[in-house]
N, C-alpha and C positions, 0 to 999 in steps of 0.2 A: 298561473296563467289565467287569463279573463276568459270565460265560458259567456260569447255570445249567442249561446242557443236558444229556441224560441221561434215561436211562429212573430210575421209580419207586423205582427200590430203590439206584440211586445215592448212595453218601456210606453212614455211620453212622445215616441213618435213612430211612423212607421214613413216604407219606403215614398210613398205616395208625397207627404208631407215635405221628405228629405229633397226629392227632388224639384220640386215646388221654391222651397228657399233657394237651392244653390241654382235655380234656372235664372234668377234675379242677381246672381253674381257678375261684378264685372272682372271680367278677365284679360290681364294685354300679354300678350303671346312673348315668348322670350325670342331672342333677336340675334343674341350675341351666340354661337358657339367658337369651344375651343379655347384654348391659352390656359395658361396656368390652373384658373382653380378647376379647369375639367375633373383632373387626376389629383387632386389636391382634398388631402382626408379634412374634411370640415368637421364641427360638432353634427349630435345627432339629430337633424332637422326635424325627424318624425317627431322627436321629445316635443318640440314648439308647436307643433301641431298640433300636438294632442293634448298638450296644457290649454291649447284655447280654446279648445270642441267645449261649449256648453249646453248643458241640456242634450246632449246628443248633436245639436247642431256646429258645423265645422267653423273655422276661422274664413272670412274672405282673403283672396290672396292677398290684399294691400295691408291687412292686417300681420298676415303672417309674415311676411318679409320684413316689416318695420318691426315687431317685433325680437325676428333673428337679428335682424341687423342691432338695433338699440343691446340684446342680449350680449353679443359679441362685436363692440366697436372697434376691434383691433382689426376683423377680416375685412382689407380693402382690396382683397385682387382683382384684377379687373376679370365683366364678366358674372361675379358673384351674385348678381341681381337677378340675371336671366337661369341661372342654375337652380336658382331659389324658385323663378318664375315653372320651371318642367318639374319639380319636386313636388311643388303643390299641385300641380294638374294631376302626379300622379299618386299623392296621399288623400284628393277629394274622391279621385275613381274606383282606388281601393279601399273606401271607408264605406263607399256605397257598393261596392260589391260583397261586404260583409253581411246588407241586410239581404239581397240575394241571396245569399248563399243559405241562411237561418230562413228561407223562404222554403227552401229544397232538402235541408239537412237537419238531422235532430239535433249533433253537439258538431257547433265548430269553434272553436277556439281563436285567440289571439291575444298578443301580448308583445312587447317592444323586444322578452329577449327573444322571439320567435323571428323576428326583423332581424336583428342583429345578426343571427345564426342563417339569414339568409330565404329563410322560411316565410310567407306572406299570411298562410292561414294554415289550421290544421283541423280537417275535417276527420271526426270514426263514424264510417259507413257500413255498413253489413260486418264489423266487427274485426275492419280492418283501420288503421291511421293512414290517412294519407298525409303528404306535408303540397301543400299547392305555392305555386309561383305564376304569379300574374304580371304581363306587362306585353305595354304595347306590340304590333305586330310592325315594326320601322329596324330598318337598318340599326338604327341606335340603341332601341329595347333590345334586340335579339343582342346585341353587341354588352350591351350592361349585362345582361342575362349570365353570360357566358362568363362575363367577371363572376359573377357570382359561383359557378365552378370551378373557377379557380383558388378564390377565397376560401374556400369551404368543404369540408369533408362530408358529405351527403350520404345516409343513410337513411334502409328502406323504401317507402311506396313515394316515390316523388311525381306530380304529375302536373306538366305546364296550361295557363289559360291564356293563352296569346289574343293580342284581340288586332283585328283590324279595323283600322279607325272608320272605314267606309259602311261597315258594319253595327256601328255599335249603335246606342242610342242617342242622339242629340240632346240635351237638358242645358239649354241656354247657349253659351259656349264652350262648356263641356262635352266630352263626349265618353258614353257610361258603359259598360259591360249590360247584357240584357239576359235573358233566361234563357234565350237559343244558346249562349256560350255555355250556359250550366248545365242543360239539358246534354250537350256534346261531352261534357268533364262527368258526368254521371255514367253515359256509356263505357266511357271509359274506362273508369272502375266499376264498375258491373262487368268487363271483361275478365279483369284481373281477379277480381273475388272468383267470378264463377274457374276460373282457370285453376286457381290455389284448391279450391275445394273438388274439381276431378278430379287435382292430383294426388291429393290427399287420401280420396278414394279409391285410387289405383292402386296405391301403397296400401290401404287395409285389405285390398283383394287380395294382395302379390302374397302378402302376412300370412291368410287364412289358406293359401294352398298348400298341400300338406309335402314334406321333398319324399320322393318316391323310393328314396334310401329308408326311411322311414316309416314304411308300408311291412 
């Protein structure tokens, strides 16, 4: 797994920087939903993504689609362009919510088979794993989401970062996850830890009481 841990300014670039480039991104919104390749298993587009990230910096979309598309000349269903077009929106927002995250946390992790298995990030917080899942707050994220429950056999601390797009941050015509969504996934597990560890506690009281048969 890749250990993105680290403060801010970590590596050849930090978030400041990151978002400065992709605020200069041109972006044209996808058009088409529905038909065939909605539900149609494509290659794995993150791979292309992440083959073109240099230096830390991402691919622009017209990159990345010409790219998929040249990689795989066979996929013409219709449609395909705009699928490609909401993939990249949502692999620029979770690339830049990685550095967020390394803003807020000691070790967070990522890695493609963490994708695959449905996982977005995996943060150890006060000495628990959480697995985190990101994605928009729209009829459609909540709807992919829930694919992903289906897919996939989830186990342990799983905790969602939904984001509302009215919400979030603007960076050109993206729009970004910001620290108010971290600060609210933090509370979160700060509930959970403190919960496991009274319970834990109750159970060494319950231990040290002596049974009064045994008096």
């Amino acid at each position: 797994m890749e250990d993105i841990s680290g403060g801010p300014d970590e590596g050849p670039m930090n978030i400041e920087e990151y978002e400065k480039i992709i605020s200069t991104y041109k972006i044209s919104k996808p058009k088409l939903r529905g038909g065939e390749v909605e539900n149609k298993s494509l290659p794995f587009m993150l791979s292309t993504f992440r083959e073109l990230i240099k230096k830390e910096v991402p691919p622009t979309q017209e990159n990345f689609i010409n790219t998929f598309k040249a990689k795989y000349p066979d996929l013409k269903f219709r449609g395909i362009v705009s699928r490609l077009k909401r993939a990249y929106l949502s692999y620029v927002r979770e690339y830049h919510l990685g550095y967020i995250l390394r803003k807020h946390f000691k070790k967070v992790i990522y890695d493609e088979k963490l994708d695959i298995s449905g996982v977005d990030y995996v943060i150890y917080y006060r000495g628990i794993k959480f697995n985190i899942h990101a994605y928009v707050n729209t009829s459609n994220g909540k709807y992919w989401r829930g694919i992903k429950n289906g897919r996939h056999n989830f186990y342990g601390q799983h905790l969602d970062i939904p984001m509302d797009l009215d919400k979030g941050k603007r960076c050109g015509k993206i729009i970004l996850y910001t620290n108010d969504h971290i600060n609210k996934l933090k509370k979160e597990m700060d509930k959970i830890v403190d919960k496991k560890a009274l319970k834990k506690a109750n159970i060494g009281k319950n231990e040290q009481i002596p049974d009064k048969r045994e008096r």
